[in-house]
C-alpha positions in Angstrom: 116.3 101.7 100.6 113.7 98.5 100.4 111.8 97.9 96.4 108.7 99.0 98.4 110.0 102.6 99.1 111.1 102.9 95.8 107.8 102.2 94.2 106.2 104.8 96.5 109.0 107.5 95.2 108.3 106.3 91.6 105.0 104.9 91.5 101.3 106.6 91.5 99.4 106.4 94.8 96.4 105.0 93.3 98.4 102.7 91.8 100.1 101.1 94.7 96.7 101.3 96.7 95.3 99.1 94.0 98.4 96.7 94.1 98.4 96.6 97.9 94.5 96.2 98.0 95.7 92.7 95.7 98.8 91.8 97.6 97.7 91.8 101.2 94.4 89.4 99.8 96.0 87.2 97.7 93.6 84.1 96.4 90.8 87.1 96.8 88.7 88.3 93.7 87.1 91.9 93.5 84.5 94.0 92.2 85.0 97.1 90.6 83.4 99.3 92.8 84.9 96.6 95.7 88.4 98.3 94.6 87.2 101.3 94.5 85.9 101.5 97.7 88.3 99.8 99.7 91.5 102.1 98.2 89.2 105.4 98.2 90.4 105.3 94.0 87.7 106.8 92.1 85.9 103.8 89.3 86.9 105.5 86.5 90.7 105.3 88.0 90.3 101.9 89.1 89.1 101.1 85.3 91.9 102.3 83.7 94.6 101.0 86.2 93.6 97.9 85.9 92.9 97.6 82.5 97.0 98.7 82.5 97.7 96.1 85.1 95.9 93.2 83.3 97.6 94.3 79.8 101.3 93.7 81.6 100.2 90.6 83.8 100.0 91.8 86.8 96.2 91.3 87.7 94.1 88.7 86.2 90.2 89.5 84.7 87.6 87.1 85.3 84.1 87.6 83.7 81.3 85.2 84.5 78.5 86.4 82.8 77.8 90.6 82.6 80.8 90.5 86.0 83.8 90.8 85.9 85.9 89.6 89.2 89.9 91.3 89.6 92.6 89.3 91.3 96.6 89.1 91.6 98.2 87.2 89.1 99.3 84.0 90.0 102.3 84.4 87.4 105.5 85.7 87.7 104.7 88.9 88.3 102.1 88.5 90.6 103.8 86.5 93.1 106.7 89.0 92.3 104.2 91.8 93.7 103.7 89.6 96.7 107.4 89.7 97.3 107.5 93.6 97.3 104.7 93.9 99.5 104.6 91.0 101.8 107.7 93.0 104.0 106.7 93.8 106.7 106.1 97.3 107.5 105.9 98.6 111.3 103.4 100.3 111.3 103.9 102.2 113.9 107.3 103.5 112.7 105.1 104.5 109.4 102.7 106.5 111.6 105.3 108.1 113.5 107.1 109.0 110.3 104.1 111.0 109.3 103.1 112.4 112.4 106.6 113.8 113.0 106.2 116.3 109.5 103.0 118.0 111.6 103.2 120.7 113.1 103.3 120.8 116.7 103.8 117.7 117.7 106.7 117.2 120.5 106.5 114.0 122.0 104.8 110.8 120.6 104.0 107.8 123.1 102.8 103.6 122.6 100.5 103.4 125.4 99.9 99.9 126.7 101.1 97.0 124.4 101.0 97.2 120.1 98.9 94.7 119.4 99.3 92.9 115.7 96.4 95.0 114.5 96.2 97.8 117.2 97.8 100.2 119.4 97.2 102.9 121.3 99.3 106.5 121.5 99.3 109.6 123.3 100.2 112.5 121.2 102.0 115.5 123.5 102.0 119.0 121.8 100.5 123.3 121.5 98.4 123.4 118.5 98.3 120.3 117.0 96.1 119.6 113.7 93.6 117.3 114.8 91.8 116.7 111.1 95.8 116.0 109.7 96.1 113.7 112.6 92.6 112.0 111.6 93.6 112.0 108.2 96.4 110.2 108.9 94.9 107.5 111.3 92.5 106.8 108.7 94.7 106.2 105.7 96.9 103.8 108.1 93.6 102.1 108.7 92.6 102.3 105.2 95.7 100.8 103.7 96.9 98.4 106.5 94.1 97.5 108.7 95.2 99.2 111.6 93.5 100.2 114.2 94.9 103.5 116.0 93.5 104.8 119.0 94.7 108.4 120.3 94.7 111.1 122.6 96.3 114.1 122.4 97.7 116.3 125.1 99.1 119.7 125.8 102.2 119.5 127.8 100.6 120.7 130.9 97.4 118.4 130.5 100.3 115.5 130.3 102.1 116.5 133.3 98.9 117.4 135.2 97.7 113.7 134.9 101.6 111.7 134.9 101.5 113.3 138.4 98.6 111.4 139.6 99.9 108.3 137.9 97.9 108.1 134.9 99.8 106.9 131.5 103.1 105.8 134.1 104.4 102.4 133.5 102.8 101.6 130.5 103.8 103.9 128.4 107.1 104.1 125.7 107.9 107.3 124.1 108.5 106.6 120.2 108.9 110.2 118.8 111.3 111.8 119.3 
């Protein structure tokens, strides 16, 4: 099991939001409500996390005037955070991972090529949840600038339109 796993079993979400918000912008100074808004952590949250964060080194506070800018340490433990979150996740094994606990949900395909900040899947099942599937695209977008673009199929609608050579060659099943 990677550090980076670990800290997800151990560690608040809005937490690790917040630390990967710093970690994948490193150099990069933010607003309050900038953190807020990109990690979808209420200000109040944001407040107190980082007031924690700054107290054990971790972030750094700059105030010019009545603002106050947030950004990674560039101590030890901030480039220690780097470390942790600067492995590389797929994230397309991290989308099928969550995809695969939904309901309904047989087959899973890459359509076309992943690009390095896209891709492209078919999704093959009866009954699937299209607002947990949403959900889900967005929060991959949200937390690693992702872009996801889907279609989901019943079986027969896939069969139907593989016959007349739609989604053939260029297609890789990843789930299951």
């Amino acid at each position: 099991m990677k550090v980076y796993e670990i800290l997800v079993d151990l560690v608040d979400e809005k937490i690790l939001n917040i630390l990967g918000l710093f970690a994948k912008n490193p150099g990069q100074s933010f607003y309050l409500k900038q953190i807020a808004d990109k990690t979808g952590v209420s200000l109040t949250s944001v407040f107190r996390i980082l007031k924690d964060l700054i107290e054990k080194g971790y972030v750094e506070e700059k105030v010019y005037g009545p603002q106050k800018l947030y950004a990674l340490s560039k101590l030890k433990k901030g480039k220690m955070l780097l470390d942790i979150f600067s492995v590389k996740t797929n994230v397309i094994d991290l989308l099928i991972d969550f995809l695969s606990k939904l309901r309904g949900i047989d087959k899973i395909f890459l359509y076309g090529k992943q690009k390095q900040d896209s891709a492209n899947i078919i999704i093959i099942g009866d009954a699937l949840d299209i607002s947990a599937i949403d959900s889900i695209v967005t929060k991959i977008k949200q937390e690693h600038n992702f872009d996801i673009k889907y279609i989901t199929l019943s079986h027969s609608q896939f069969e139907q339109m593989t016959k007349i050579g739609m989604y053939s060659e260029q297609r890789k099943q990843v789930f299951p």
